[in-house]
C-alpha positions in Angstrom: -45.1 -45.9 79.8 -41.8 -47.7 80.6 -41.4 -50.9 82.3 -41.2 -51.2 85.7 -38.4 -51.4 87.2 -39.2 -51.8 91.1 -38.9 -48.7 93.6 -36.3 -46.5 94.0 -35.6 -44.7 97.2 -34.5 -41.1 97.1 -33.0 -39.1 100.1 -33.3 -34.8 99.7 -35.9 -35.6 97.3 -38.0 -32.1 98.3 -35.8 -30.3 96.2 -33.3 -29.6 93.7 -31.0 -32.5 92.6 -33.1 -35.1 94.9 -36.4 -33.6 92.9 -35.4 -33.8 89.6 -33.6 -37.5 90.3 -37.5 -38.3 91.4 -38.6 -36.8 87.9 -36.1 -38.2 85.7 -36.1 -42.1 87.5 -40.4 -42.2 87.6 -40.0 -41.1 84.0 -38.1 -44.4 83.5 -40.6 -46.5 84.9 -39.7 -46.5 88.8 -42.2 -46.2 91.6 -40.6 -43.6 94.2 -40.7 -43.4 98.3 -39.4 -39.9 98.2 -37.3 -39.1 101.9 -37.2 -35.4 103.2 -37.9 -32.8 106.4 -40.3 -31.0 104.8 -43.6 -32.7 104.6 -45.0 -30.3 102.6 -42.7 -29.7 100.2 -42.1 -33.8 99.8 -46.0 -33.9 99.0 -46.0 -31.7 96.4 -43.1 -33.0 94.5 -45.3 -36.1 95.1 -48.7 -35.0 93.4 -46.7 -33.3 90.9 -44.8 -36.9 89.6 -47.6 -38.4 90.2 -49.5 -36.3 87.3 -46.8 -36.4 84.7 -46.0 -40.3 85.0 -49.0 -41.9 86.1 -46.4 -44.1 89.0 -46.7 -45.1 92.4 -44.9 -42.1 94.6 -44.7 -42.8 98.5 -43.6 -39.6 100.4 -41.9 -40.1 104.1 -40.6 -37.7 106.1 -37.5 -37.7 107.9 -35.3 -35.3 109.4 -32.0 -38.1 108.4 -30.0 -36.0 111.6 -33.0 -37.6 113.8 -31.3 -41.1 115.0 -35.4 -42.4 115.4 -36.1 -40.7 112.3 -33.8 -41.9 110.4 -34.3 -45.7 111.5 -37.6 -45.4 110.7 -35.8 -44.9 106.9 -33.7 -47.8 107.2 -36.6 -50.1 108.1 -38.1 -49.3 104.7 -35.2 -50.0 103.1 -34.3 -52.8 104.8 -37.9 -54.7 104.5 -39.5 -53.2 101.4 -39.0 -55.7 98.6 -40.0 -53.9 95.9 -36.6 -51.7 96.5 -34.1 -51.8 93.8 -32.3 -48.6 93.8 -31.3 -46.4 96.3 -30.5 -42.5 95.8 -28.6 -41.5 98.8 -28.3 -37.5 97.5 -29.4 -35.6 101.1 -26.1 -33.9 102.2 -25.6 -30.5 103.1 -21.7 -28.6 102.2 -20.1 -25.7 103.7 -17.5 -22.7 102.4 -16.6 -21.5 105.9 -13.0 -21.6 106.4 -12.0 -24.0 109.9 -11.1 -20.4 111.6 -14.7 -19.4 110.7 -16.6 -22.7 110.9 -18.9 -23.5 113.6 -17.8 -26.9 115.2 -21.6 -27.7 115.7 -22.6 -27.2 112.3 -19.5 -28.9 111.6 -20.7 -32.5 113.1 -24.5 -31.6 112.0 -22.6 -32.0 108.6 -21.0 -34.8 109.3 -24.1 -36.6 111.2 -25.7 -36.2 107.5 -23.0 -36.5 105.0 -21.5 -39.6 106.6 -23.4 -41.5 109.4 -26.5 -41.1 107.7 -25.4 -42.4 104.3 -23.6 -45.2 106.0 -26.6 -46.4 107.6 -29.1 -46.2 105.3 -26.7 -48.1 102.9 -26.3 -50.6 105.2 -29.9 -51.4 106.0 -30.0 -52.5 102.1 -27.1 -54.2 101.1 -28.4 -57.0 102.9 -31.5 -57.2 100.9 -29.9 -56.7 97.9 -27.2 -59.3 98.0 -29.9 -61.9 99.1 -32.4 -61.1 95.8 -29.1 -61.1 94.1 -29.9 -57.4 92.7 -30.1 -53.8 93.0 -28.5 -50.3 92.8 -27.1 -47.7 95.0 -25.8 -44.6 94.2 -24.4 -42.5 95.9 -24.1 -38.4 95.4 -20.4 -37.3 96.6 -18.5 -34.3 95.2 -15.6 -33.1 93.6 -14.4 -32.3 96.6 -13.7 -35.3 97.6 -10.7 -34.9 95.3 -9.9 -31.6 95.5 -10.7 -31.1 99.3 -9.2 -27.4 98.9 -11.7 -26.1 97.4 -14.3 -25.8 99.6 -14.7 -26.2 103.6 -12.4 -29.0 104.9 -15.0 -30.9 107.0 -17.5 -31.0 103.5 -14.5 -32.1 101.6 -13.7 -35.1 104.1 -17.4 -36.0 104.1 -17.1 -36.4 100.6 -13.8 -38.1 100.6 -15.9 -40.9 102.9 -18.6 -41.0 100.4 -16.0 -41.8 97.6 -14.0 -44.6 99.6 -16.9 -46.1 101.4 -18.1 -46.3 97.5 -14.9 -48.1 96.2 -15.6 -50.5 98.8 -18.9 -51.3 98.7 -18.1 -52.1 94.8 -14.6 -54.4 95.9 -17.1 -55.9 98.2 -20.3 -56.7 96.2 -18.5 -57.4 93.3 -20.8 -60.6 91.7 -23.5 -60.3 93.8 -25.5 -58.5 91.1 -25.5 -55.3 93.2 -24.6 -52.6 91.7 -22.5 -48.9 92.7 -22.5 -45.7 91.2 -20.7 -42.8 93.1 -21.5 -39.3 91.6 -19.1 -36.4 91.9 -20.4 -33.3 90.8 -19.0 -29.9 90.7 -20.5 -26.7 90.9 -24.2 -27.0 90.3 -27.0 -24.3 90.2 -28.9 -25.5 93.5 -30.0 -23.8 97.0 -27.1 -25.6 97.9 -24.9 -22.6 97.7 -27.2 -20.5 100.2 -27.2 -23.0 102.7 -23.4 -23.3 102.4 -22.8 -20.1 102.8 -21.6 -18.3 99.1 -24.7 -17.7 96.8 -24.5 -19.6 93.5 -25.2 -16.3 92.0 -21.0 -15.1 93.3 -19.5 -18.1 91.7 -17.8 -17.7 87.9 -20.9 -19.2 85.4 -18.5 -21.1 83.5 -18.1 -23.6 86.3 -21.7 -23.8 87.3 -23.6 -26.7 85.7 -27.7 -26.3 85.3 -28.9 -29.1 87.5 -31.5 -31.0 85.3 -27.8 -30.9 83.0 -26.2 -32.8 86.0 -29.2 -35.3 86.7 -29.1 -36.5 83.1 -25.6 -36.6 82.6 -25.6 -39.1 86.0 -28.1 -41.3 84.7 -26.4 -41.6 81.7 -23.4 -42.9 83.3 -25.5 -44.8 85.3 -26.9 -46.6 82.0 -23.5 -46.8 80.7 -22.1 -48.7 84.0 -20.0 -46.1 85.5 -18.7 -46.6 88.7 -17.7 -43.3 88.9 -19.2 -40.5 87.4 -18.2 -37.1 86.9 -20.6 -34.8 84.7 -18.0 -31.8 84.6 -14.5 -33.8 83.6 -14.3 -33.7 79.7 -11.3 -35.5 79.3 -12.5 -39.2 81.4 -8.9 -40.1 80.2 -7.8 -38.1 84.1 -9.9 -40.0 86.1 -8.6 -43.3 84.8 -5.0 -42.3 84.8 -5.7 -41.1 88.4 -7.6 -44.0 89.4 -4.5 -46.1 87.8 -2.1 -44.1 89.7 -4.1 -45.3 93.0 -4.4 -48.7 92.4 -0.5 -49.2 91.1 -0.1 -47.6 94.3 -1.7 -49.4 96.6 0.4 -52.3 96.5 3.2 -50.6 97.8 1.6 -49.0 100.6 2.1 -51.5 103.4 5.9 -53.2 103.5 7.9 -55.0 106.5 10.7 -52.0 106.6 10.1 -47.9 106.1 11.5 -46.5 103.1 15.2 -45.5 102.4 14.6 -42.2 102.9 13.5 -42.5 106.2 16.7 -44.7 106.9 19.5 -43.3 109.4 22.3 -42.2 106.9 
C-alpha cells in the first residue's frame, strides 16, 4: 500500500469524474471524506473504495446549493487537520441557449459553480497556509476559454473558476500551497443529460472516456501543472496564450485612453 498522504476532500464524489477521482487518489494512499446529495449513492462508492484499497473513506452529505449544508462542508475543511487536498469537481453545465435558458436554473448554476467553490476554498486556505501545506484543485472547463461553445452562464462560471485559480496561485505563491485548475473538454459523463444534449449526440472524436480524463489530471498534477488540459495536444497554445495574457496585462490600465479613441 502507498504512503499516506493525509485526506483529501472530494465534492460530486457519487459519481462520474468525482468517483473515479475518489478511486484513483485512495489508490495513492489518501484517506477520503467523499461530499454529495445522494446519501446512498455516496455510501456505496464508499464501501466500494473501501474494499479495493483498504483506506479510511468518510462519506458526508451535502446538497452544496444548501447555504447550512454547505457550511457544514466548510467546517470540515476548515478544522479537519488531516486535510491536504481538496477536489472541488461538483458543478453542473448547461447547452440551453440565453433565449431558451431558464433564469432559475441559471443562478442554481451559478450558486454551485461559483459561490460554492468560492466558499469551500476559502474555509481551507487558511489552514493550509498556517501548516505551510496542501493542494486544491479545482475542476473548470474548456469553456472557460471558449465560452461559445456551450451555454453562456456555464461558460462564465467556468471563466470564474479559471481566474479565481490564477489568483489563488499569485496569492499563495511560497506558502507551500499548491493550485491545479483542470479544464476538460468533452468527457463521457451524466453530465451531458443533466445539461441538456446526451453525450450519446455529440461527435466521438471529441469525447474523452472519463477514467482517460482522471488520469491524465493527476498526471499533471504530479508533474506540477498549474493548468491542465487533458485534450490540448500541442501545450505549446496554452503557453503562447497564457504569454499573450500576461504581456498583456501590463498594458491594460494607463493614465490616458488609447489613440484610437482620441478626437481626430
Amino acid at each position: 500500500m502507498n504512503e499516506a498522504k493525509g485526506t483529501a476532500l472530494i465534492t460530486g464524489a457519487s459519481s462520474g469524474i468525482g468517483t473515479l477521482y475518489a478511486d484513483r487518489l485512495a489508490r495513492q494512499g489518501y484517506d477520503l471524506i467523499l461530499v454529495a446529495r445522494n446519501a446512498t449513492k455516496l455510501e456505496r462508492v464508499a464501501q466500494a473504495i473501501r474494499k479495493a484499497t483498504g483506506r479510511q473513506i468518510d462519506t458526508l452529505p451535502a446538497d452544496l446549493a444548501n447555504p447550512a449544508e454547505l457550511l457544514l462542508v466548510e467546517a470540515r475543511l476548515a478544522n479537519e487537520r488531516s486535510i491536504t487536498l481538496l477536489v472541488n469537481n461538483a458543478g453542473i453545465g448547461s447547452t440551453a441557449r440565453a433565449l431558451d435558458a431558464d433564469v432559475d436554473t441559471m443562478s442554481a448554476m451559478v450558486s454551485l459553480n461559483v459561490e460554492a467553490l468560492m466558499r469551500l476554498t476559502y474555509a481551507v486556505v487558511p489552514a493550509f497556509v498556517a501548516r505551510g501545506r496542501g493542494t486544491i484543485v479545482n475542476i473548470a472547463s474548456i469553456v472557460a476559454v471558449a465560452p461559445e461553445v456551450l451555454n453562456g452562464v456555464y461558460g462564465g462560471s467556468k471563466a470564474f473558476v479559471l481566474a479565481f485559480s490564477q489568483n489563488l496561485r499569485h496569492e499563495l505563491d511560497g506558502t507551500g500551497v499548491g493550485v491545479q485548475v483542470v479544464l476538460p473538454g468533452a468527457t463521457a459523463t451524466d453530465f451531458w443529460d443533466i445539461a441538456g444534449t446526451p453525450v450519446e449526440h455529440l461527435p466521438g472524436e471529441i469525447v474523452m472516456r472519463a477514467d482517460q480524463f482522471v488520469d491524465a489530471a493527476l498526471t499533471g498534477l504530479a508533474r506540477g501543472e498549474f493548468a491542465t488540459i487533458p485534450s490540448l495536444h500541442d501545450e505549446s497554445r496554452w503557453a503562447a496564450f497564457e504569454a499573450a495574457r500576461q504581456a498583456m496585462a501590463g498594458e491594460l490600465s494607463t493614465s490616458t485612453p488609447a489613440a484610437r479613441y482620441l478626437a481626430a
